[in-house]
Each structure stands twice: as structure tokens, then as C-alpha cells.
C-alpha positions as CSV (number, residue, x, y, z in Angstrom):
1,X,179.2,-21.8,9.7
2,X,180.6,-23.9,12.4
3,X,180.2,-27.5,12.4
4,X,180.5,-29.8,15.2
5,X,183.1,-32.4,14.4
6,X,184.6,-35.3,16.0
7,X,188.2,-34.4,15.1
8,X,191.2,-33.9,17.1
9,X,190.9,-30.6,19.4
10,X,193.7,-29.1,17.4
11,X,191.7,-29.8,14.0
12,X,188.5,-28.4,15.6
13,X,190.5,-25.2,16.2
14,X,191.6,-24.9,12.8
15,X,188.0,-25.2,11.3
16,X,186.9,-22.4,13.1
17,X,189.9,-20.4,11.6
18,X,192.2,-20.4,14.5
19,X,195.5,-21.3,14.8
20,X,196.2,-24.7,14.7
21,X,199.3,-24.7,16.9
22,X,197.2,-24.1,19.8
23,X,198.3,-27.3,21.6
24,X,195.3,-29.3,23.5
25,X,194.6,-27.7,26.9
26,X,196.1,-24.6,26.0
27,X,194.5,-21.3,26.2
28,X,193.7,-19.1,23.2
29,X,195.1,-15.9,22.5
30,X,194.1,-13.4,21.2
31,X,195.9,-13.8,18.0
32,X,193.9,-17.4,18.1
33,X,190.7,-15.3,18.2
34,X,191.9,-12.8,16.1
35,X,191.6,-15.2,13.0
36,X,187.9,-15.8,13.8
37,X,185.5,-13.8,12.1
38,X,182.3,-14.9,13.5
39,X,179.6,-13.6,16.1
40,X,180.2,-13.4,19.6
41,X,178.6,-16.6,21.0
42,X,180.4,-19.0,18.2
43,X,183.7,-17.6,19.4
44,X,183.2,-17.9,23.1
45,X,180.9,-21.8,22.8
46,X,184.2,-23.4,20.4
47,X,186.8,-23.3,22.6
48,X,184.1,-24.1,25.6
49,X,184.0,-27.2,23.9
50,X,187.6,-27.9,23.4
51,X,187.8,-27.3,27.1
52,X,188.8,-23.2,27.2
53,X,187.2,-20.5,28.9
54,X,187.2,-16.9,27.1
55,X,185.2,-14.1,28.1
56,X,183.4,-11.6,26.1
57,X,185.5,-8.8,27.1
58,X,188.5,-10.7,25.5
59,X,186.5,-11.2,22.3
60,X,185.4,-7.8,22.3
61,X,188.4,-5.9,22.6
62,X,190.1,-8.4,19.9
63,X,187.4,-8.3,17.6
64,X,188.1,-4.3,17.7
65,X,191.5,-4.4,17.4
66,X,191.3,-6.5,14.8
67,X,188.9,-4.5,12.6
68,X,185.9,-6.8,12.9
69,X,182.9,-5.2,12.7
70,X,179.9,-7.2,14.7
71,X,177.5,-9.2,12.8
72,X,174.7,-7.7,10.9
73,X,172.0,-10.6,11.7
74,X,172.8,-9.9,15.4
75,X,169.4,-8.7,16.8
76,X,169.4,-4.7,17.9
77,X,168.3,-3.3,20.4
78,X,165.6,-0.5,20.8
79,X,167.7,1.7,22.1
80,X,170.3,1.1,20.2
81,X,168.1,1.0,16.9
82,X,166.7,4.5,17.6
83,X,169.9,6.3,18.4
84,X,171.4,5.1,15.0
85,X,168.3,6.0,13.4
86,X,167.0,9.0,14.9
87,X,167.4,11.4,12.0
88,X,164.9,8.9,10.0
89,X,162.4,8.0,12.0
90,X,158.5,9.3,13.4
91,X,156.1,8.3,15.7
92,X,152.5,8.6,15.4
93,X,149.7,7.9,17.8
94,X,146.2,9.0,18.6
95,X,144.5,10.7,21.4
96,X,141.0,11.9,21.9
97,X,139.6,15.6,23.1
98,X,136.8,16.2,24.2
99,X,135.3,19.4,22.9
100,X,131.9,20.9,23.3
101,X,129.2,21.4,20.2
102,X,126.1,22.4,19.6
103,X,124.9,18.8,20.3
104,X,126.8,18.5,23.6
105,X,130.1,17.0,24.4
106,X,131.7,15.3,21.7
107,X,134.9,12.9,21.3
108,X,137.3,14.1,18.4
109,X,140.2,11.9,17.2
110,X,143.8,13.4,16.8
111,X,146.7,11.5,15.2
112,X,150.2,13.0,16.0
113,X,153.1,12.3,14.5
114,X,156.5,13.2,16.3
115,X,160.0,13.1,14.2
116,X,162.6,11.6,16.8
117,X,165.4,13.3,16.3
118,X,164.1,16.9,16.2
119,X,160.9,16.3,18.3
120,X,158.9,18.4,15.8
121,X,155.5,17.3,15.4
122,X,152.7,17.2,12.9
123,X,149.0,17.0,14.2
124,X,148.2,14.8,10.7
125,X,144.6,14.7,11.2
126,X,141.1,15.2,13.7
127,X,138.3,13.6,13.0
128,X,135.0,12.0,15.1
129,X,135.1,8.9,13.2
130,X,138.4,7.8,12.1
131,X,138.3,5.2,9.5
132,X,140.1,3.4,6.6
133,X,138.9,6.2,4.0
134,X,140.1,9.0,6.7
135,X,143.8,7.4,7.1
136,X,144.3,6.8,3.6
137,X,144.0,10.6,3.3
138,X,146.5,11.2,6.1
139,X,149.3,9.0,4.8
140,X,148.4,10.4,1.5
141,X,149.2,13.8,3.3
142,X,152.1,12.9,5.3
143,X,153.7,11.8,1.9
144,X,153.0,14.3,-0.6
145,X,154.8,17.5,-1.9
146,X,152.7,19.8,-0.2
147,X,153.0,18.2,3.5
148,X,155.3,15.8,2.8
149,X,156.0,15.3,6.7
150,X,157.7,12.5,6.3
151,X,160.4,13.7,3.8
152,X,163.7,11.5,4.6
153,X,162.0,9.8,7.2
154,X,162.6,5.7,6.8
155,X,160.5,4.6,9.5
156,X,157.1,5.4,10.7
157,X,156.7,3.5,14.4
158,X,153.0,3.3,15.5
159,X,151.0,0.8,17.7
160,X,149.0,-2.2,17.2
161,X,145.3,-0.1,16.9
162,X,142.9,-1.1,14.8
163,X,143.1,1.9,12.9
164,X,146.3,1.9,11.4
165,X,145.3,-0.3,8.1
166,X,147.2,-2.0,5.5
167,X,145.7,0.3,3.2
168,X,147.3,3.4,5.6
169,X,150.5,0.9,5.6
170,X,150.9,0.3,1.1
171,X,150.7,4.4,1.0
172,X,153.3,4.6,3.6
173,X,155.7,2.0,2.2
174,X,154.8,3.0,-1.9
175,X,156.4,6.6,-0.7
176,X,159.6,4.4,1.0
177,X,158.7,5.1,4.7
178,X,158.5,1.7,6.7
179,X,156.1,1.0,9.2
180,X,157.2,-0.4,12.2
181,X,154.5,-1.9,15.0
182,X,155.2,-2.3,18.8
183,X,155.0,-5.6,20.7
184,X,151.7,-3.8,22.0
């Protein structure tokens, strides 16, 4: 953790684990940086505030030369999330057809689930009135040895309906898949 200090800009250097024979104005090198493990932004803002300007590029490259791998609690990307997890993760969403009975036309309810990497996909269910008791069957499905659709899968990434319940969610996450919601 860095701290702010009022000490001596060659003392301030050293806390962050630099080198303290960086003299005051000098630059840092990259062996300066080198000695820093810490995320991006820390790395760059120190030196800011001993006066020095050095770029991500420069903190990049060192950090890889160096061995240091980023920081886990940096926040990921979607994209970047799904390409390192695409062997391990579905989709699932509904849609509706509309399909003529004996009573007229009528709305049926289809959940689809998609596996990422392979693009394979499970219709999991239809139904005209989809409800808590009818997905607690379908992750019941999805997760047993039968089906078991969602063998190795860690992550299970669905929308904000309604439908999805918590009681569709426990099933999911008692059989070790994670469900993930979108922003909408």
C-alpha cells in the first residue's frame, strides 16, 4: 500500500520500492520501476508527485520484462473475461413462438442455453407459463447426470428477467456453475 508522506523525494521513492539513488528531478528508469510491484496507476501517480512523468508503455514493457504479472483486483474486461473463459462458460435466454392449437394462437416459452466456446446449444425447456416450479426443473436438468449440460461449465450468464429465480440460481451454484447477470 502506498502512503502519502511528507518525506524527502528521495525517501518517497524508496517507500514505494524504488531506488533510492534516484537524485530529485531525475527521471526514473526502468530499473527504478523495475523494483515496484504494484498496479499500474500507483507506479505511474508516485513519481507524478515527485515531479516525473512515465508513461504506461514504459511500465508495461518493464513490468513484462521483469516478470510481473498485473494485479488480480484489477477489474476485467468483458471481452477479455470471456476469451479467458470460453471453454467454461453458457448463455441462456428466452424467446417466445408462436404456434397454432386447437384453441387458436398460442405463446410458448423457450429457454436456450448456448456454451461459448463451442456454440453448441441446449433448448433446456418450452413451456406456456414459465414459473419458479418450471425453472427449478430446468436447472435441475441442466445439472444432472442424465443432461448434465452444464458439465465443466463455471459460469452460467443470463439477463435480468424476472424469471430467472434465486431458487433457479441455489440449484445452479449447489452443482458449482455461477450465475452471472448483465447490467440489463
Amino acid at each position: 500500500m502506498l502512503v502519502k508522506s511528507a518525506a524527502p523525494p528521495a525517501q518517497a521513492v524508496q517507500r514505494i520500492g524504488a531506488s533510492p539513488s534516484v537524485p530529485a528531478g531525475a527521471t526514473p528508469s526502468g530499473s527504478t520501476i523495475r523494483a515496484c510491484h504494484h498496479p499500474v496507476s500507483p507506479i505511474q501517480g508516485e513519481p507524478k508527485k515527485l515531479g516525473h512523468r512515465v508513461g504506461k508503455t514504459t511500465i508495461a514493457t518493464t513490468r513484462e520484462d521483469s516478470g510481473v504479472q498485473p494485479s488480480p483486483d484489477r477489474p476485467t474486461s468483458w471481452r477479455t473475461f470471456l476469451k479467458a473463459h470460453a471453454d467454461v462458460i453458457c448463455g441462456a435466454d428466452f424467446f417466445t413462438v408462436e404456434v397454432w392449437t386447437k384453441r387458436g394462437l398460442g405463446t410458448r416459452f423457450v429457454l436456450l442455453v448456448i456454451q461459448h466456446a463451442t456454440r453448441r446449444i441446449e433448448i433446456a425447456g418450452v413451456t406456456t407459463h414459465p414459473n419458479a416450479e418450471f425453472m427449478s426443473q430446468v436447472a435441475r436438468n441442466l445439472t444432472d447426470q442424465v443432461d448434465d449440460f452444464l458439465r465443466r461449465q463455471r459460469y452460467l450468464i443470463i439477463d435480468n428477467d424476472s424469471l430467472f429465480t434465486k431458487q433457479f440460481d441455489s440449484i445452479l451454484d449447489a452443482a458449482g456453475v455461477t450465475v452471472m447477470r448483465t447490467a440489463i
